[in-house]
LUMDO-236105 format. One record per residue: residue number from 0; x, y, z of N, C-alpha, C in turn. Coordinates in pm, 1 decimal, decimal comma, padded with zeros to 6 digits. Each point is the difference from the previous one (the first is absolute). Layout:
{k: NUM | nxx: X | nyy: Y | nzz: Z | caxx: X | cayy: Y | cazz: Z | cxx: X | cyy: Y | czz: Z}
...
This chain:
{k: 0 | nxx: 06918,8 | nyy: 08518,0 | nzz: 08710,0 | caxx: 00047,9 | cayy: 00084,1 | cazz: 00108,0 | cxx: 00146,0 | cyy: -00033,5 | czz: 00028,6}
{k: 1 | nxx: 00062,7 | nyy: 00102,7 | nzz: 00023,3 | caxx: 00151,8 | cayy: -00008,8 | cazz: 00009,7 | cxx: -00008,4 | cyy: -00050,6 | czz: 00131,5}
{k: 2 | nxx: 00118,8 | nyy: -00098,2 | nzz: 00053,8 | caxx: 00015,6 | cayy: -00042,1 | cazz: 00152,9 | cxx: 00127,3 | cyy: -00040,0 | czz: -00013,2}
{k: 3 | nxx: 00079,5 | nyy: 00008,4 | nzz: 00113,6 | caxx: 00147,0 | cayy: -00044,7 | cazz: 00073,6 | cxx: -00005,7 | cyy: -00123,1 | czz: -00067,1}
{k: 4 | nxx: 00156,9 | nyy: -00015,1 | nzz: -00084,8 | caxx: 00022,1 | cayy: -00139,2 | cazz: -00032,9 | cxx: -00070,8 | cyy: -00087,4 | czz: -00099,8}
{k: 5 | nxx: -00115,3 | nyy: 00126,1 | nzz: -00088,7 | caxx: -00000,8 | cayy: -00035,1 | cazz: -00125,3 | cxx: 00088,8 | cyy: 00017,5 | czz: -00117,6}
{k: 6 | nxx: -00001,0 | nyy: -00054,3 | nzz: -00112,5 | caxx: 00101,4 | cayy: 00030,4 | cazz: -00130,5 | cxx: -00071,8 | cyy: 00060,2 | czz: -00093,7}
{k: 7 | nxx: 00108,8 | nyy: 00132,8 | nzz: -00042,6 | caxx: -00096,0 | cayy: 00097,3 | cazz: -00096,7 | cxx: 00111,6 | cyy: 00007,7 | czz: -00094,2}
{k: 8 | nxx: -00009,6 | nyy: 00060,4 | nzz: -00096,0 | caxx: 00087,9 | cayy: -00008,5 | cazz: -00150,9 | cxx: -00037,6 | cyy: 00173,8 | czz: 00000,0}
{k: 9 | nxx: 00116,2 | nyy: 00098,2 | nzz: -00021,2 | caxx: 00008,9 | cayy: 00098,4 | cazz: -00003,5 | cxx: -00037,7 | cyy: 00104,3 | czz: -00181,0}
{k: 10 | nxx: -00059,6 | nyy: 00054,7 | nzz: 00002,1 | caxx: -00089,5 | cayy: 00082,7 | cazz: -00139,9 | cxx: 00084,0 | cyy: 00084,9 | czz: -00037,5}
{k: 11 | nxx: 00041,3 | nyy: 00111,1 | nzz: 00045,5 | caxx: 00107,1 | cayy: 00121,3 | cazz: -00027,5 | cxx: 00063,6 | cyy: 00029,1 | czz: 00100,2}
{k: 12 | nxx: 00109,2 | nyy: 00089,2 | nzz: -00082,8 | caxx: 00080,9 | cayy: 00030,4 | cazz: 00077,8 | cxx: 00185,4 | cyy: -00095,5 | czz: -00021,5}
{k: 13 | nxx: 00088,9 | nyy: 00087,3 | nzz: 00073,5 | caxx: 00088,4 | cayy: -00082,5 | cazz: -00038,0 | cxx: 00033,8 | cyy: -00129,0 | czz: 00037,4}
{k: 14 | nxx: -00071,5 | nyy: -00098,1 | nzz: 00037,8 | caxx: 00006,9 | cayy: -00119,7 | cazz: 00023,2 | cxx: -00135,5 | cyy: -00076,0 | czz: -00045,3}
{k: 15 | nxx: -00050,4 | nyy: 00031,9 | nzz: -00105,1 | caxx: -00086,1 | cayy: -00058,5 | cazz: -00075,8 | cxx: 00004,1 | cyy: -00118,6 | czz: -00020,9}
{k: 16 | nxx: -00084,7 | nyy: -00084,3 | nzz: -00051,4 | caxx: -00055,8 | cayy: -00134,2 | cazz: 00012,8 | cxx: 00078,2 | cyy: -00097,7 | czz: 00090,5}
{k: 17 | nxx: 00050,2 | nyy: 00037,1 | nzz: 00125,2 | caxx: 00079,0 | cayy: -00104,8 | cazz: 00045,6 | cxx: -00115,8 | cyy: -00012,4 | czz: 00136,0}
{k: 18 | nxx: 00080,5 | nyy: -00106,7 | nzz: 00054,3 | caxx: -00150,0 | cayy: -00079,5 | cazz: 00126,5 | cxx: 00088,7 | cyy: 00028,0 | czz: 00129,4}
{k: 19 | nxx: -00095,1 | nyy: 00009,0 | nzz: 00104,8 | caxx: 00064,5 | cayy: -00033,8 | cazz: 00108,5 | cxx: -00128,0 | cyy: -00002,2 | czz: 00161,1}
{k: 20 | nxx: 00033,8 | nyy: -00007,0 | nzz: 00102,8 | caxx: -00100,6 | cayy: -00007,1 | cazz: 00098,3 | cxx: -00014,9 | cyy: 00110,6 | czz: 00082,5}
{k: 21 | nxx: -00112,8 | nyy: 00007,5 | nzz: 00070,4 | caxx: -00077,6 | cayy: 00117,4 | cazz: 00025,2 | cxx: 00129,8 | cyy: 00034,0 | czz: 00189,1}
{k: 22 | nxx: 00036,9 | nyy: 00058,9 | nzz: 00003,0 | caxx: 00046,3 | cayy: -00002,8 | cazz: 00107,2 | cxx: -00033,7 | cyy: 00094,0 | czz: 00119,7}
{k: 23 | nxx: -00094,4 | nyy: 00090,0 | nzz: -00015,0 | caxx: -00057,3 | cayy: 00145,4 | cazz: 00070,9 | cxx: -00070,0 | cyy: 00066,0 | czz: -00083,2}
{k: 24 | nxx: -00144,0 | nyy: 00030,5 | nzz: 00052,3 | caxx: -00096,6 | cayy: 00100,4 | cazz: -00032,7 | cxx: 00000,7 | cyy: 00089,0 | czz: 00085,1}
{k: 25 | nxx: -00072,0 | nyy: 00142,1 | nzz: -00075,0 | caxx: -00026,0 | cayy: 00064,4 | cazz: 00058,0 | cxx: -00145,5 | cyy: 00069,7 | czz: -00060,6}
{k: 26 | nxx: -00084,4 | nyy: -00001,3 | nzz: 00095,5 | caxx: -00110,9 | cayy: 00003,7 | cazz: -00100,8 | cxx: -00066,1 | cyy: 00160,1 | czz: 00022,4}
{k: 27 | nxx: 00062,8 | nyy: 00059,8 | nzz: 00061,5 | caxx: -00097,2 | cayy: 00150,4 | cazz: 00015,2 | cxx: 00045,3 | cyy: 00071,2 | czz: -00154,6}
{k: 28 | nxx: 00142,3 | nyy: -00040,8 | nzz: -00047,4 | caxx: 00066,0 | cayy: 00055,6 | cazz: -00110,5 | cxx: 00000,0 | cyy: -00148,5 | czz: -00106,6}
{k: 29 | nxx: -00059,2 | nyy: -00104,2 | nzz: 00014,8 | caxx: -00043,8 | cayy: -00052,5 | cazz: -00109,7 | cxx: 00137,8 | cyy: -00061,6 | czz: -00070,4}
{k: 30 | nxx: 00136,2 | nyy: -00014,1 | nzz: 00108,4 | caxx: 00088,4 | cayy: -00029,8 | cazz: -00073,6 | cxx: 00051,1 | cyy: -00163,5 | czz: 00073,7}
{k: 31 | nxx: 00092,8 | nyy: -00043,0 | nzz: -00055,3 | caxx: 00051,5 | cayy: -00143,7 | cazz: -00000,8 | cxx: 00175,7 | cyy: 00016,8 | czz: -00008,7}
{k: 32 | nxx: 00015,6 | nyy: -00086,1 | nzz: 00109,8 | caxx: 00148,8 | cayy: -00047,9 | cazz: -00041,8 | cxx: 00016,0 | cyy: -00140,6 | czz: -00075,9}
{k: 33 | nxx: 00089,7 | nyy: 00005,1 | nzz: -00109,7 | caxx: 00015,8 | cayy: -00149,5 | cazz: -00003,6 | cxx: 00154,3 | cyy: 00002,7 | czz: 00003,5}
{k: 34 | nxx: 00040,2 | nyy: -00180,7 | nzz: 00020,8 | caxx: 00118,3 | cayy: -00011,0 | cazz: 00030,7 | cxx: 00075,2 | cyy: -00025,9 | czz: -00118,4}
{k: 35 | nxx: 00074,3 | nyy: 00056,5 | nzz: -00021,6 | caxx: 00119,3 | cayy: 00048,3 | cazz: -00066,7 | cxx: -00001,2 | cyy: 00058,3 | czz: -00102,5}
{k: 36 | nxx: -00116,1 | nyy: 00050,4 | nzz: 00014,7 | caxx: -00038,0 | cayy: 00140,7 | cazz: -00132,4 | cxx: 00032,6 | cyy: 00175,5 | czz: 00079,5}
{k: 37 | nxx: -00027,1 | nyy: 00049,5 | nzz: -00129,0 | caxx: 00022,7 | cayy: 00160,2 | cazz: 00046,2 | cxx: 00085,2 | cyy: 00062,5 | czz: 00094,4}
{k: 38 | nxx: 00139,5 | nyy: -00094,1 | nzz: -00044,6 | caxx: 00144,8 | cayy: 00018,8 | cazz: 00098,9 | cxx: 00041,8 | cyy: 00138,7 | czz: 00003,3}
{k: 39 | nxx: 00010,8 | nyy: 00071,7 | nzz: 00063,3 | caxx: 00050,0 | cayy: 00120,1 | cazz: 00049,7 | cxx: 00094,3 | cyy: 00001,8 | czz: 00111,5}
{k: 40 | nxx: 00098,9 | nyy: 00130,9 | nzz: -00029,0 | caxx: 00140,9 | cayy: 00024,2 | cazz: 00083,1 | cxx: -00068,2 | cyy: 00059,3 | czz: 00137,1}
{k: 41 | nxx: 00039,1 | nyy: 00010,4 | nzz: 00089,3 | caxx: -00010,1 | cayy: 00079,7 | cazz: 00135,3 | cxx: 00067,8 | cyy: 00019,6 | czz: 00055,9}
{k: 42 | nxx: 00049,5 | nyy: 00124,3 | nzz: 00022,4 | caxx: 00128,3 | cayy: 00032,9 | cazz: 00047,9 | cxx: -00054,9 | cyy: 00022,3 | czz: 00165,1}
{k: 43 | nxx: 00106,3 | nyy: -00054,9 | nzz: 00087,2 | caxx: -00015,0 | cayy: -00035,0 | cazz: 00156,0 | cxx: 00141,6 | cyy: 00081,5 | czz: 00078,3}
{k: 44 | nxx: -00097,6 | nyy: 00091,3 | nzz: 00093,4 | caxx: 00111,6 | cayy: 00082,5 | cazz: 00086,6 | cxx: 00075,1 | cyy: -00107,4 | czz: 00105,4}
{k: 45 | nxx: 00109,0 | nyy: -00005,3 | nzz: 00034,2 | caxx: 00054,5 | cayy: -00076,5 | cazz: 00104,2 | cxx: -00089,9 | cyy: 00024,9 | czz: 00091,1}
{k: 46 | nxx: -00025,2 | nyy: -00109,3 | nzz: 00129,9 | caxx: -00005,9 | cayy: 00109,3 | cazz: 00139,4 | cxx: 00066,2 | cyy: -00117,2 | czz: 00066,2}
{k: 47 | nxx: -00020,8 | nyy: 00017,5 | nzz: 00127,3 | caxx: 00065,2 | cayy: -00091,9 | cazz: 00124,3 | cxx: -00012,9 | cyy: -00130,6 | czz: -00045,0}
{k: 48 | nxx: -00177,3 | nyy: -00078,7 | nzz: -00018,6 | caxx: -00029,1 | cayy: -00101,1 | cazz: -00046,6 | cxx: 00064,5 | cyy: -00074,5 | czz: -00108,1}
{k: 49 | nxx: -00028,2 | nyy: 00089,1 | nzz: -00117,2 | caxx: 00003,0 | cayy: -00054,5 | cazz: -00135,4 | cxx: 00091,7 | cyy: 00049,4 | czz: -00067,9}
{k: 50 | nxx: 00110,9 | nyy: -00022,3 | nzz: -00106,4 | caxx: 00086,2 | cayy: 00036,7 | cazz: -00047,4 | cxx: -00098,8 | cyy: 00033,2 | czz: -00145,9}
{k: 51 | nxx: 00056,0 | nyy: 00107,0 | nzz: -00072,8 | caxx: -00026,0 | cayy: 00066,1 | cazz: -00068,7 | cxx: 00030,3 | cyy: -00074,8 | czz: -00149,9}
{k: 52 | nxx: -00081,0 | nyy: 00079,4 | nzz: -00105,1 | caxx: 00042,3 | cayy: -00015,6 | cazz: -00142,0 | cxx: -00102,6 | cyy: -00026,4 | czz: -00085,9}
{k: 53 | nxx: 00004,8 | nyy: -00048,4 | nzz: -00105,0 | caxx: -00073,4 | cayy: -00002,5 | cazz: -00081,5 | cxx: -00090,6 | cyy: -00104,2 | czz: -00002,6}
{k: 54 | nxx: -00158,0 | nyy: -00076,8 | nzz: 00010,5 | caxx: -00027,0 | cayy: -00095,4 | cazz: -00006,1 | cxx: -00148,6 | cyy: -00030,8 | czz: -00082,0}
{k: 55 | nxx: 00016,9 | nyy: -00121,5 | nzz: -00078,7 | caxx: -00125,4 | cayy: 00017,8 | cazz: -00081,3 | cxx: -00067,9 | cyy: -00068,7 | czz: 00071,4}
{k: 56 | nxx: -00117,3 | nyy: 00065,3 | nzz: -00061,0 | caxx: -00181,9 | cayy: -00089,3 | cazz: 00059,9 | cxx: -00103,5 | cyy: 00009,3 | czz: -00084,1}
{k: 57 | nxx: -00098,8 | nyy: -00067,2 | nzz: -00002,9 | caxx: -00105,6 | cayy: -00036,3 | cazz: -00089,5 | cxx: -00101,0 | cyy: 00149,6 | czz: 00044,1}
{k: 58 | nxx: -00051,7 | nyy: 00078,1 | nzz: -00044,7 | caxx: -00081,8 | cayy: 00130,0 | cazz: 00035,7 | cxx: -00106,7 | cyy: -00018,4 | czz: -00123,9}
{k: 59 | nxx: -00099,4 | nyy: 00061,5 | nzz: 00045,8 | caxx: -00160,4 | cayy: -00040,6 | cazz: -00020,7 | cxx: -00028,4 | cyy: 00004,8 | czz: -00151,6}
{k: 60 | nxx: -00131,7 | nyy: -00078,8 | nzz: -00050,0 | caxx: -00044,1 | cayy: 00064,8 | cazz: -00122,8 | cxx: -00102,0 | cyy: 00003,0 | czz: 00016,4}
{k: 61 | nxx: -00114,5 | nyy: 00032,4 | nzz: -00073,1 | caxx: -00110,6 | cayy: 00012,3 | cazz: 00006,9 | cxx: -00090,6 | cyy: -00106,3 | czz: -00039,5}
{k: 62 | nxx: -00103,2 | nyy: -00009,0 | nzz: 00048,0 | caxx: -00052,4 | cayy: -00168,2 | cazz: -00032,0 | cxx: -00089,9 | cyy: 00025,7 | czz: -00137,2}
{k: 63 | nxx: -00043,7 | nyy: 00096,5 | nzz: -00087,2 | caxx: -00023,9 | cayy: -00051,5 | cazz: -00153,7 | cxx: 00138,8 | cyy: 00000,1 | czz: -00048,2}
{k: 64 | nxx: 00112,0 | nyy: 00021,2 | nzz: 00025,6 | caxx: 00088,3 | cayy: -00066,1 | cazz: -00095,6 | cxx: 00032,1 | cyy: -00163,5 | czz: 00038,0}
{k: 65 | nxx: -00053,0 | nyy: -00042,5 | nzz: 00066,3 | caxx: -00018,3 | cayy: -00130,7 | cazz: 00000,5 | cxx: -00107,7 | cyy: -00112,0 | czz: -00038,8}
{k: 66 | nxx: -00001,5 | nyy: -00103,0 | nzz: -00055,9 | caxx: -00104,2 | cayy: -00129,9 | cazz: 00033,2 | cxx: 00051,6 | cyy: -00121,8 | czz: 00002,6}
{k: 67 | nxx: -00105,3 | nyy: -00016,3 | nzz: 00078,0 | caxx: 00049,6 | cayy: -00150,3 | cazz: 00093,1 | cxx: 00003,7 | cyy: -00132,5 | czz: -00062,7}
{k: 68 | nxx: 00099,0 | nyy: -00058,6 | nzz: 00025,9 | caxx: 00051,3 | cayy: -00145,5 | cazz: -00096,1 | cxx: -00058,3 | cyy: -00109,8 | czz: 00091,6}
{k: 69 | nxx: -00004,4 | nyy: -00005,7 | nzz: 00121,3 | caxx: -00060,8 | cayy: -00151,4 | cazz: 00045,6 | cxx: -00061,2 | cyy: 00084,2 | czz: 00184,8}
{k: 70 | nxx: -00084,5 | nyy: -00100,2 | nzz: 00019,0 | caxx: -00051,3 | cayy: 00018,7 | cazz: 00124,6 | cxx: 00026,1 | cyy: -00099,0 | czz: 00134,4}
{k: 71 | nxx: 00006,8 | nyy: 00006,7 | nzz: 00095,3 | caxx: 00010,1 | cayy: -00112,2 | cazz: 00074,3 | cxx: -00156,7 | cyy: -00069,5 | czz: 00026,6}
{k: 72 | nxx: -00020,2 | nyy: -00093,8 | nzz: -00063,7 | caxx: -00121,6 | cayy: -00071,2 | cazz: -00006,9 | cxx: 00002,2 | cyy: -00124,0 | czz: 00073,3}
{k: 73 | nxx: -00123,8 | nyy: -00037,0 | nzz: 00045,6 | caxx: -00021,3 | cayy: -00148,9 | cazz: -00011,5 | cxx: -00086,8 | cyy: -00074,2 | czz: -00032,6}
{k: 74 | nxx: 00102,4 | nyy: -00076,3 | nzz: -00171,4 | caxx: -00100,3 | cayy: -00071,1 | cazz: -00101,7 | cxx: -00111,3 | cyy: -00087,9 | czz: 00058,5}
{k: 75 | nxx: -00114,1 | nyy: 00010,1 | nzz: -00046,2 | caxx: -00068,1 | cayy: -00072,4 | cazz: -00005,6 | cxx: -00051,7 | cyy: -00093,6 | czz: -00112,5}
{k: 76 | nxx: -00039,9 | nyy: -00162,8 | nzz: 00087,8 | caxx: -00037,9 | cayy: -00117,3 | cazz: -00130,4 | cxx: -00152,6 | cyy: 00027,2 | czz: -00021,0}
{k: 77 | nxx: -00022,7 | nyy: 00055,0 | nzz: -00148,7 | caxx: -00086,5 | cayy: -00039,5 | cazz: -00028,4 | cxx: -00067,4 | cyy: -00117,4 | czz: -00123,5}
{k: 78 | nxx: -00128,2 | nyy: -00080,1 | nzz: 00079,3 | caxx: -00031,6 | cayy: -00092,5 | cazz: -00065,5 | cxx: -00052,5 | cyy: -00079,9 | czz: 00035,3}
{k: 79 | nxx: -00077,9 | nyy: -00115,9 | nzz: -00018,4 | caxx: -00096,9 | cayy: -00098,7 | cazz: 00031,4 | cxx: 00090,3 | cyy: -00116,5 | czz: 00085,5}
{k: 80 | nxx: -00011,4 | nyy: -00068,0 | nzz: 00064,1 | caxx: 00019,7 | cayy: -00149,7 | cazz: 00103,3 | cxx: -00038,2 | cyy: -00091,8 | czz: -00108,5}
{k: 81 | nxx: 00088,7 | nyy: -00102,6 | nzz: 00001,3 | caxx: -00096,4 | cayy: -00072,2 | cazz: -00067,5 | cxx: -00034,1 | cyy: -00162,5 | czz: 00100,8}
């Protein structure tokens, strides 16, 4: 199961086999952000607040183009006392 702040290694697409961490789901559309994949431009209107221009951000993929490289676990010892 995909979760926040796991590491997945990317399948297709133009950033293929590279890794990175889970940074936002969205699960009604089944998609995933990870961080610093699937960089895209966004162009931003000025207003009062925010000054304007061009700015990239990580935007979604879909979670079968992903599988997951490690989990946050906690190992357990198994084995006899002696």
């Amino acid at each position: 199961m995909i979760k926040k702040g796991i590491k997945v290694k990317i399948l297709t697409g133009k950033d293929k086999k590279k890794e990175g961490e889970v940074i936002e789901i969205d699960r009604k559309l089944n998609r995933v952000k990870v961080k610093g994949i699937n960089i895209v431009k966004k162009h931003v209107k000025t207003t009062k607040e925010k000054k304007g221009g061009i700015i990239s951000k990580e935007n979604f993929l879909h979670v079968s183009n992903l599988t997951i490289i490690s989990e946050k676990k906690k190992e357990k010892k198994i084995g006899a006392k002696k």
